[in-house]
N, C-alpha and C positions, 0 to 999 in steps of 0.2 A: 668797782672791782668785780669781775666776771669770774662764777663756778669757773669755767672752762682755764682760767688762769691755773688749775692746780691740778690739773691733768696729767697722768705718765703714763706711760708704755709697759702692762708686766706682764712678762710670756705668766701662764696659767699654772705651769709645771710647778711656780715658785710660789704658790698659794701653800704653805704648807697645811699638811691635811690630818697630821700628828703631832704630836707634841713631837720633843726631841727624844732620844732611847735615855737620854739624862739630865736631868733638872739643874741648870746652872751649867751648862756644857754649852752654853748659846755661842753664836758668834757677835761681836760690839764694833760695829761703826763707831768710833769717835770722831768729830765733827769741830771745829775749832769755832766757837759763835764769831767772833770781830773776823778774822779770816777766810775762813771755810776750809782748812787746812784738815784732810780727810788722814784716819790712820786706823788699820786696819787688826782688831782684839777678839779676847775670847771673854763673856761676860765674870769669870772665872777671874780674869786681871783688874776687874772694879775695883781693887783698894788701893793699886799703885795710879792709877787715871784721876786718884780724889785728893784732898791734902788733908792733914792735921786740922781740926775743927770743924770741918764741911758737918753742914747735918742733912741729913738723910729725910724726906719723909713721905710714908708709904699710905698708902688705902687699905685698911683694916677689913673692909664689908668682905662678908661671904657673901659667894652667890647660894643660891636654894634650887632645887628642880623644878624652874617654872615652866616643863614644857612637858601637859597633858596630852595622851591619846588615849579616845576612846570609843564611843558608837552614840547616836542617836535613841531617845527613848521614845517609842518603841519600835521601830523600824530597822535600826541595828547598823544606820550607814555611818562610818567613820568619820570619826570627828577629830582635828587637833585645835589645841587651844592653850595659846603660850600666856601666862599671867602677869599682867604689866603692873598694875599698884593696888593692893590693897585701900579699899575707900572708907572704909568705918575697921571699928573691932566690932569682935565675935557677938551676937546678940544674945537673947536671953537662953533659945536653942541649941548656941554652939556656930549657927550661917552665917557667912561672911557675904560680903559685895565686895567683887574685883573687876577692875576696868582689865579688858584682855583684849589680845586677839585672835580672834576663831578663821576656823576654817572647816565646811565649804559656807561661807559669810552668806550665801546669799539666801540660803535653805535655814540660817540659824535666824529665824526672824526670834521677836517677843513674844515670849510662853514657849517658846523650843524648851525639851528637857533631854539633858544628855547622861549618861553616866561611866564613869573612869573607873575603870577594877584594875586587882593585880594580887598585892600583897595585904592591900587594904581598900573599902570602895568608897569613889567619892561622890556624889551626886551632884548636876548644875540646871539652873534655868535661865535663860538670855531673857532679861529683866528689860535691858535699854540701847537700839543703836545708837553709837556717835558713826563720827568720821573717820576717815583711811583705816576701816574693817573694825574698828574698834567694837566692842559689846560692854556691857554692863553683864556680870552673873555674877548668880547667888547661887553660892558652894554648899555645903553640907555634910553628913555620913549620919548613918543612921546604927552610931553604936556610941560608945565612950571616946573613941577615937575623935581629935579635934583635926579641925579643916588642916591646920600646917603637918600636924603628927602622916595624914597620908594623902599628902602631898609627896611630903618627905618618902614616904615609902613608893609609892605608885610613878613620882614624877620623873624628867628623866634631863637631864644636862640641858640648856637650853645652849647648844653651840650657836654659833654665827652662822648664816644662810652660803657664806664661800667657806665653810666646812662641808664639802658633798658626801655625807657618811651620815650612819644611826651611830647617838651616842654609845659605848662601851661603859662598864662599870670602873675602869681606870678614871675616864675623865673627869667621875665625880673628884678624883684626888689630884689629878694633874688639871682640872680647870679651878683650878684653886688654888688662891696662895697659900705662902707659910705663916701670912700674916694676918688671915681671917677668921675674925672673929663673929665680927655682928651681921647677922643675919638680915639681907634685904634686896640684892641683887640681881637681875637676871643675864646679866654679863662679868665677867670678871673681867676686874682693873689688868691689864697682861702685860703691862713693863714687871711689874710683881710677880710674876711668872719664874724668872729667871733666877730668884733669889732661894738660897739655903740656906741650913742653920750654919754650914760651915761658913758659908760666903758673907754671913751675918757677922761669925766669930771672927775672921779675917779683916774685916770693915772694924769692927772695933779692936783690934790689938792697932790698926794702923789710924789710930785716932780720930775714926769716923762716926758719928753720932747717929741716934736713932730716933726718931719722932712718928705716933701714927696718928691719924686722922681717918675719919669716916666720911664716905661717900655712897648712896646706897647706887650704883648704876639702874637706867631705867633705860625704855625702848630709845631714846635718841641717840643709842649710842651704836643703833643701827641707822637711825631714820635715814632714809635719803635725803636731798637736800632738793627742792620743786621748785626752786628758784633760778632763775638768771646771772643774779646779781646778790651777790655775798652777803651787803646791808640789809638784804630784804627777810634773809631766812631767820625763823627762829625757833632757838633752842627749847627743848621739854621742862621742867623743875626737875630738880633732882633734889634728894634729902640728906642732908650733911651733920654732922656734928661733931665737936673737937673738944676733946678733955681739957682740962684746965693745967695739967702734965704739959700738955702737948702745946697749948697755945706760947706759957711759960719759957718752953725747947726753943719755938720759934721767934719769940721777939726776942730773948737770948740774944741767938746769934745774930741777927739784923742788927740788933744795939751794938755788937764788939765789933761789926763789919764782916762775919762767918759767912760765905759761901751757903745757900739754902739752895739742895738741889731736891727736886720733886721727881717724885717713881711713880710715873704716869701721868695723862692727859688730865684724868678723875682729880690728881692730888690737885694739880695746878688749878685747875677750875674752883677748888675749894677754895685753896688757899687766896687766890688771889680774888675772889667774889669778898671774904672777908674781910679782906685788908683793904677793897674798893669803899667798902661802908663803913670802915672804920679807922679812916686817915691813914692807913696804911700799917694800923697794928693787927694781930692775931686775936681776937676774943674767944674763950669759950663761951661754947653752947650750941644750940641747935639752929637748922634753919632748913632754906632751900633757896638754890639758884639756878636758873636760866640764864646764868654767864654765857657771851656766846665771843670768845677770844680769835679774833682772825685781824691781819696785818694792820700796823697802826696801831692796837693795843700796846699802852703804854705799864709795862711788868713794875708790879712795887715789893714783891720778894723775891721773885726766882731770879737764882743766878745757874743755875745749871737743870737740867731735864733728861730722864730717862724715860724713853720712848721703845715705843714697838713701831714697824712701817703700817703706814695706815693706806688705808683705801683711796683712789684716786678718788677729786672732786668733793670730798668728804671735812664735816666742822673739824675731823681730828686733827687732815693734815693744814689743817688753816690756824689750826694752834700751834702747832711745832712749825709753820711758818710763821706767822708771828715772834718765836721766838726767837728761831735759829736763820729768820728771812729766809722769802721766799727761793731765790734764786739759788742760794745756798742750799738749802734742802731738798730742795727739787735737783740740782749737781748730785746732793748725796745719794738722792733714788736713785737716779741713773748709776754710779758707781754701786751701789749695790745688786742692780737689774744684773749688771755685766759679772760682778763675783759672784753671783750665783747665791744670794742670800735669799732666807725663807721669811716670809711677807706673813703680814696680821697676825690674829690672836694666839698661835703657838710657831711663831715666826723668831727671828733673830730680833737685836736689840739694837738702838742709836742712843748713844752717850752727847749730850750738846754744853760743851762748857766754855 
């Protein structure tokens, strides 16, 4: 199966480049899975589109401000440096080691030192190169202040690369769900985007259940894909874990035969990496997977998916083709191209049941 297979056509206009002026005001493709019978909503109408039982389950993770800008020391040339995963805890000083990546990569050799001011200062040194720009650095501050306290204060949204703007202090609120809690992300799960507490209160008066799970996103959820050929590409690890609440919610309904629909690409990767290792039940606990879902995957929980449009040639939309087939989804872009609907991370929404 050939990248080029998942190809579409999006005029630029429809990148959108804000969120919407209202949170849960989206517009909803729904998508019919066995048919492909298209039908055109507002994310606002989710609790007549669902039925009595269905359960619900969302990505908990917060994203954090992993995206430093600062200067060279002592030279003073501009540095940015997006933080990809934390490698160790804090040592006996308070430094951290974080796998990142910098920019300009090729002047940050080993023993560069950088440092990020603002509200709070943080000091770095490029410890290790790996591969595609990656560094090794070791963090710092030279006060009480720990490495995450200012980050938190200094750092700034890490939007998507087809966002062409400097983050605003909004985005720290609108690139975040209502359902973040645990701290570890550099991307927000964005079907979860769409949801509110009303939209929540609504979903449960119409008998729709709630389930969350954890997924912390990491860089693959930008990576490109440098392959030809689908089988060949592969996915980053990403780190998960699911309360013993939550596991409980979801073999529930599988047992009585409930509808399990997943709010985003994040949940589904969870859920179904777990239930691959584990006969097809839900376990709590923690873990990480390099699930990598594209056509031919065979689904042993989901019965329905809320999505956002994803990037042409991309693992995303090779998971919601997987689900919802290819030819069908790729019909659905197109009908979307042509209504004039707003594309990626603060874009419109697709319902696939």
């Amino acid at each position: 199966m050939r990248v080029s297979d998942f190809d579409f056509e999006l005029p630029s206009h429809l990148i959108a480049q804000e969120p919407p002026p209202e949170r849960g005001r989206s517009r909803l493709l729904r998508v019919g899975r066995r048919a492909g019978a298209l039908a055109h909503h507002s994310t606002a109408q989710l609790p007549g589109l669902l039925r009595t039982g269905d359960l619900l389950v969302v990505n908990n993770t917060r994203v954090f401000p992993a995206r430093l800008l600062g200067r060279r020391d002592p030279s003073g040339g501009a540095v940015e440096c997006l933080l990809v995963t934390r490698l160790d805890e804090a040592d006996a000083s308070g430094a951290e080691r974080w796998e990142a990546l910098v920019y300009p990569g090729q002047k940050l050799k080993p023993g560069a030192r950088v440092v990020f001011d603002g509200a709070a200062t943080l000091y770095g040194e490029i410890l290790e190169r790996r591969l595609f720009g990656r560094r090794v650095v070791r963090l710092w501050t030279d006060s009480t202040a720990t490495v995450e306290s200012a980050v938190d204060a200094i750092g700034h949204v890490p939007l998507p690369p087809y966002i062409k703007r400097a983050d605003t202090a909004s985005d720290r609120d609108r690139y975040q769900t209502v359902f973040a809690q645990s701290r570890g992300s550099i991307a927000a799960p964005t079907a979860g985007l769409h949801f509110t507490p009303e939209l929540l209160t609504a979903l449960s008066a119409h008998g729709v259940e709630l389930a969350e799970v954890t997924l912390h996103v990491g860089y693959g959820t930008f990576q490109p894909i440098r392959v030809d050929e689908v089988e060949a590409h592969r996915m980053e690890s990403e780190h998960f874990e699911i309360a013993p609440v939550a596991a409980q919610s979801i073999n529930a309904a599988l047992d009585s035969g409930r509808r399990v629909i997943a709010v985003g690409t994040t949940t589904t990767r969870t859920l179904e990496s777990v239930a691959c290792a584990n006969d097809g039940r839900i376990v709590a606990g923690r873990g990480a997977t390099d699930l990598f879902i594209y056509p031919g995957f065979e689904f042993t929980v989901l019965s329905g998916l809320v999505t956002n449009f994803h990037l042409p040639q991309s693992s995303l939309l090779m998971l919601v083709s997987a689900f919802g087939g290819r030819e069908q989804v790729l019909s659905a872009y197109r009908e979307a191209v042509a209504e004039q609907y707003r594309f990626y991370s603060y874009g419109d929404a697709m319902l696939i049941v």
